[in-house]
Steps between C-alpha positions, in 0.01 A plus 500: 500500500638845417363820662549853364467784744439899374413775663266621198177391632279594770396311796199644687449522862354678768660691769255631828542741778288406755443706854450308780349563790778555736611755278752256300571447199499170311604412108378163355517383131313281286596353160204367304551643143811518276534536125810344373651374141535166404628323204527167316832334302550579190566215328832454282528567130534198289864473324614499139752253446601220231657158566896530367706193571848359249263219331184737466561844351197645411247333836198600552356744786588396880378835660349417864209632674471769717415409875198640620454789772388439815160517645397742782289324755271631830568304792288488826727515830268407773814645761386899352250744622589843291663587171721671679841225332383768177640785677868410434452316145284652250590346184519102422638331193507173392831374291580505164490220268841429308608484133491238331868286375638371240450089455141517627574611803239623673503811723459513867149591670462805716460485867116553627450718738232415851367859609356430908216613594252489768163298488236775374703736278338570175697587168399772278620667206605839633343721254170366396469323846381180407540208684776267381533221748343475876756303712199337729266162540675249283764707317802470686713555212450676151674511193458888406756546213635257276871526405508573121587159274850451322520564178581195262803445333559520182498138437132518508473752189668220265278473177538327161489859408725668786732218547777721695227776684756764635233631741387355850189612699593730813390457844154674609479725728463501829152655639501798727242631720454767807282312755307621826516237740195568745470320791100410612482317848334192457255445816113397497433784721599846545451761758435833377356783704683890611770570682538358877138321513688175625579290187861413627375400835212319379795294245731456839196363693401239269836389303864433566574839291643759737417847368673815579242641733484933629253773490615646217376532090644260252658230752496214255695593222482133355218298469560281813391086441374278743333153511201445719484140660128399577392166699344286291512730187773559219615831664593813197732746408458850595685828423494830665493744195682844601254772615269643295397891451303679271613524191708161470320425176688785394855416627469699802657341781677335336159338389554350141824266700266376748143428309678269293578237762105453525501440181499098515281499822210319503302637778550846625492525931406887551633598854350851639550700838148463633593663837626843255806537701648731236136681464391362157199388448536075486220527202669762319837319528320174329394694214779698433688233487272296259549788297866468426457101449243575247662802339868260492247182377207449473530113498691480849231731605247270421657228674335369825541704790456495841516766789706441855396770699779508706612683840122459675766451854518879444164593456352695754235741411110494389573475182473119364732536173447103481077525440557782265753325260322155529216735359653656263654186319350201626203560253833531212599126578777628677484311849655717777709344812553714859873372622775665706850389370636565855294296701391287183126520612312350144832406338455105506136538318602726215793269423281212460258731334796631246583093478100431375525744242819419351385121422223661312729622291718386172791312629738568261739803508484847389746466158534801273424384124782586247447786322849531281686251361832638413597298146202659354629830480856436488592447140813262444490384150843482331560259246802518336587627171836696315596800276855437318628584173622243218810653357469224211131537356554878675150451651335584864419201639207497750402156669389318808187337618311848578546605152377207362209474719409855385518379131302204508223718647509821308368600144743714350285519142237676717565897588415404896713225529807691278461747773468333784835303372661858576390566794641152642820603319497815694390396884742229500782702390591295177491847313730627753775217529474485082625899550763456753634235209503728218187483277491705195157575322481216223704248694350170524347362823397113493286299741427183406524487131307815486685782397448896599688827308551720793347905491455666826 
């Protein structure tokens, strides 16, 4: 494997200053996009050579094949959590393929290349966006680009016609592409609700995940996973997604980094302050927040939901928050459950409640669909073909398996197809190379015992 490192790309993260509430200050970081370059092999040009021993003067072609380039492959590491490895190496190429030899001797294959990522991270095209590849459920590893093929010798161009071809086919090229990698938490539930309404505490109570835990905006930086363990049931994943304001939809908040990790989450636990300890209104908070999932996607927001009224151990006055959200979206299908994540008053029921719901659901994984498949718009054809002069017959010789593919499908008696023989002339640089030998108006050109006067 051989890995090319360049500072020319960029990696994206996300740097926060957070106040705490002893007047600190605390810096985390999160890595869970990064656009980076990778590339295939290109595979080795075919040679040109002719078998010359005492006994055999005039032998026929020997010209090996070119080896082919190597592949670039998506790996998933089950030992990483970020992208944060994409930080230091933004730009991965697979090796070359080698010439070809003389005697049939084959060149030597490039070296693929295994890029590691973490389960979860989806592979887009950079600029259009479209997914690629999406590293989760059964793909484990991905073959993204292929390594271009070698070209053939010219031992494979031998014809009763062209008995000694003096052209081989090059390599093709490698294949390029700028790639996001994104990476979605994969979890069949996720927490979403503002700010300090208990979501990490809630996560701490009921998994082995220990949270960063404070009274202050934007604890969790990074979606935080944890697996609940139920008797006599299957037990589920569930991640803390970051905070949410309004205005996430938007990106603020960092809001567009977080929403995504609910992305593949098949049931949506809604967590609200009913005890307003901050002074917002618990019903307010449930809406505004349904708001940005809908705005973001209108699919996740759709998915099933249900509402953990959480911190009744702090609720005091007249006012029963619980009876008026129950009211408000109990009649919306939305079931609503009172718990405290200190004392974990109500916990054990929604669990087993959250457990009921997610065997109603499809079983399988959330897997993004391809969307772009790279060797449909990377264009690679090359076959071979020459432009030399013939001192003797002092003609322009033009020949190779392109051109005569070319002929055997174009008219030349018709004006369209006359025409359209120039332009092919032109984009593939035949006109050109004939220049850089010499041409005269009126000198000959012949292709294939068809013969061309010359006239720019």
């Amino acid at each position: 494997m051989m890995i090319e490192s360049c500072a020319k790309r960029v990696f994206y993260w996300f740097l926060v200053k957070r106040e705490s509430g002893i007047g600190g200050m605390a810096v985390d970081m999160f890595a869970d996009r990064a656009k980076i370059y990778i590339r295939s092999g290109k595979g080795g040009d075919g040679h040109v050579s002719f078998r010359r021993e005492k006994y055999v003067p005039n032998g026929g072609p020997d010209g090996g094949d070119g080896g082919n380039g190597g592949n670039v492959y998506f790996v998933v590491d089950e030992g990483l959590n970020t992208l944060t490895d994409f930080r230091h190496i933004r730009k991965y190429c697979a090796g070359d393929g080698t010439e070809g030899g003389k005697r049939n001797c084959a060149g030597k294959n490039g070296d693929d290349i295994m890029i590691k990522v973490p389960a979860g991270t989806v592979i887009k095209e950079a600029e259009s966006g479209k997914v690629i590849a999406d590293m989760s459920g059964e793909n484990r590893k991905v073959l993204l680009l292929k390594g271009g093929r070698g070209g053939s010798g010219n031992q494979h161009y031998a014809t009763s016609k062209m008995q000694a071809p003096k052209y081989a086919q090059p390599g093709r090229p490698a294949m390029a592409l700028e790639v996001m990698l994104e990476l979605k938490v994969i979890a069949d539930v996720g927490l979403v609700g503002f700010p300090n309404v208990g979501k990490s505490t809630f996560l701490s109570k009921v998994t082995n995940a220990r949270p960063k835990i404070a009274n202050y905006h934007f604890t969790t930086l990074n979606p935080n996973l944890g697996v609940v363990d139920l008797e006599d049931a299957k037990g589920f994943v569930i991640a803390d997604i970051p905070g949410l304001i309004e205005g996430a939809s938007e990106g603020v908040g960092l809001g567009h980094e977080f929403l995504r990790h609910i992305e593949r989450t098949k049931l949506i636990v809604h967590i609200v302050d009913a005890a307003s300890t901050e002074g917002r209104d618990p019903v307010a908070d449930i809406y505004a927040i349904n708001k940005e999932l809908e705005t973001y996607n209108a699919e996740i927001a759709a998915r099933p939901q249900i509402i953990a009224a959480n911190k009744i151990d702090m609720m005091f006055g007249e006012d029963d928050a619980i009876e008026r959200i129950q009211a408000e979206f109990e009649p919306k299908g939305i079931p609503v459950y009172p718990i405290s994540a200190i004392s974990g008053e109500g916990i054990r029921k929604l669990l087993y409640t959250i457990q009921n719901e997610l065997d109603k659901l499809d079983k399988e994984p959330v897997v993004f669909a391809q969307e772009y498949i790279p060797e449909e718009h990377i264009e690679n054809s090359n076959e071979p073909f020459t432009v030399v002069y013939d001192e003797e017959k002092e003609e322009y010789v033009v020949e190779g398996p392109r051109i005569e593919k070319m002929l055997s499908y174009t008219n030349l008696e018709s004006e369209k197809g006359f025409r359209f023989f120039q332009n092919f002339l032109k984009e593939q640089d035949i006109l050109k190379q004939l220049e850089e030998l010499g041409i005269e108006e009126g000198n000959t050109v012949r292709m294939y015992g068809l013969s061309f006067d010359y006239y720019k």
